[in-house]
C-alpha positions in Angstrom: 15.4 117.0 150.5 15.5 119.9 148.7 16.1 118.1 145.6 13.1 115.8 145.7 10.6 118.9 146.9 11.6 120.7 143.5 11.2 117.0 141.5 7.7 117.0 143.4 6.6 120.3 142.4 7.8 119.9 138.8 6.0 116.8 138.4 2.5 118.4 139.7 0.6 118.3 136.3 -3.0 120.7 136.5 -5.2 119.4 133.9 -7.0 121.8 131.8 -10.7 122.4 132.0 -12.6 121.2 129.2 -14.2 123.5 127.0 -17.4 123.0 124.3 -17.4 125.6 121.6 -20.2 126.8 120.3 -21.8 129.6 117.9 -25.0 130.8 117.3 -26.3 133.6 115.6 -28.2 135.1 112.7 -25.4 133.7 110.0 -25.0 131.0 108.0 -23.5 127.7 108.4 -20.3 128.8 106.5 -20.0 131.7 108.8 -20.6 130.2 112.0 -17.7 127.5 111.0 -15.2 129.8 110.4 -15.9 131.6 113.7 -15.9 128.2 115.6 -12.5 127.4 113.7 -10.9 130.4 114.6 -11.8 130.3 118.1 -10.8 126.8 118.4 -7.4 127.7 116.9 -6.9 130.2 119.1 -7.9 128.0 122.1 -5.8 125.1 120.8 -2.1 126.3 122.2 -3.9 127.8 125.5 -2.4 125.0 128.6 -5.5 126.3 130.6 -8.3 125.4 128.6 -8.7 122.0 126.2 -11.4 122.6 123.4 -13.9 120.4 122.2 -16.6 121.3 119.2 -19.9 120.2 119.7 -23.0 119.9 117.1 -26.6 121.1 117.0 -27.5 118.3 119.0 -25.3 119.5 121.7 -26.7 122.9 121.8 -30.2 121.9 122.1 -29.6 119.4 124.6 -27.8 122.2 126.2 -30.2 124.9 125.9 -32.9 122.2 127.3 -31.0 121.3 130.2 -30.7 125.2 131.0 -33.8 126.0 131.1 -34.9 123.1 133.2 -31.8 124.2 135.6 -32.8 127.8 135.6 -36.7 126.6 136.9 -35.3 126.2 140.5 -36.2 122.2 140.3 -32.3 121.0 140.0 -30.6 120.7 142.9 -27.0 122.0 143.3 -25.3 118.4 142.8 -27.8 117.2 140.1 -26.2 120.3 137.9 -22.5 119.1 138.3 -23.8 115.5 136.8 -24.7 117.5 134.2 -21.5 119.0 133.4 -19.9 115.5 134.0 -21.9 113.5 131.5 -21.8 116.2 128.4 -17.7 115.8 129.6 -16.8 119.3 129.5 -16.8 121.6 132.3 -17.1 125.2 130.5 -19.0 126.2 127.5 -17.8 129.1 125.4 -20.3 130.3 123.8 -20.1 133.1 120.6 -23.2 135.3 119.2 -22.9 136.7 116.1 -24.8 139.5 114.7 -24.3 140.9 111.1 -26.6 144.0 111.1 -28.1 146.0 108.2 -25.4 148.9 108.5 -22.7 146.4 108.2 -21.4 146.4 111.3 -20.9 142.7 112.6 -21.3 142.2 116.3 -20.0 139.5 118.2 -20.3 138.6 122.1 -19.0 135.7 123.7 -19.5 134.0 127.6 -17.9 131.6 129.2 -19.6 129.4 131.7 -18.9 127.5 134.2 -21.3 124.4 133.2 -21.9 123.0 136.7 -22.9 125.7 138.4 -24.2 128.3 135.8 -22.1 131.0 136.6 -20.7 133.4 133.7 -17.2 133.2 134.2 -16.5 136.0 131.9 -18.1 138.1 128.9 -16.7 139.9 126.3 -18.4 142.1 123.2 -16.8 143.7 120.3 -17.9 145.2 117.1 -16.4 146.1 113.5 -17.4 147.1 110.3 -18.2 144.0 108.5 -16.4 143.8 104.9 -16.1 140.3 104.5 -15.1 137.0 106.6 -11.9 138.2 107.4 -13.7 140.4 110.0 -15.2 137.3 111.5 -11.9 135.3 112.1 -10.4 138.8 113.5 -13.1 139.3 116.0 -13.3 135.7 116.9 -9.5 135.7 118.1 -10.1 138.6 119.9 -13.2 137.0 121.7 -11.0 134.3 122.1 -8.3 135.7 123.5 -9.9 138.5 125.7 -12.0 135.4 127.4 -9.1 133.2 128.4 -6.6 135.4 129.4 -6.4 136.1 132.6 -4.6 139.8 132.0 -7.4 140.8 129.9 -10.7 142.2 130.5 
């Protein structure tokens, strides 16, 4: 008995939550790919979470749907159909600033797409010399966001 209650439990397989990666920011193209790449690198040996890149088109469609969500019109379940058609149930989403005194700032939320909520949010900063800054504070974003230990 004892045997097939460990064979049971060991055979339980949680699926991991799909995530859409996306950044935005005052950067170019170039930039915002190598942040998206890094993040996605990071995400990639994470059991929890299963990444998936999305377009421009996804954003807007995104951004669209949010605001119509955030006007009090959708009800509770019409949001999860939401989630379920775009097939991901987070978005991680990354900001990235580069201001004049050379200081890039990044921020970074993850959210739970059918209901809204921020899961977490996370903020850092560094002096910006070149893109290596951006793949460094990318992993951290990364990192801090879907680890549980951190905060």
């Amino acid at each position: 008995m004892i045997v097939s209650c460990l064979t049971f439990t060991g055979s339980i397989h949680v699926e991991a939550k799909k995530v859409a990666v996306y950044v935005e920011g005052d950067i170019s193209d170039n930039d915002k790919s190598i942040v998206s790449s890094a993040v996605l690198s990071r995400m990639s040996g994470n059991r929890e979470y299963a990444p998936f890149e999305r377009n421009d088109a996804f954003i807007s469609s995104l951004n669209k749907e949010q605001d119509y969500q955030l006007s009090g019109e959708v009800p509770e379940k019409e949001i999860r159909k939401v989630g379920e058609r775009l097939g991901v149930d987070y978005v991680l989403s990354v900001n990235v600033v580069l201001n004049d005194d050379n200081m890039c700032h990044m921020s970074a939320r993850l959210i739970n797409l059918e209901s809204g909520a921020i899961i977490k949010t996370v903020n850092v900063n560094r002096k910006y010399t070149d893109s290596s800054v951006l793949t460094a504070l990318a992993n951290n974003v990364a990192y801090r966001l879907l680890n549980k230990r951190s905060k």
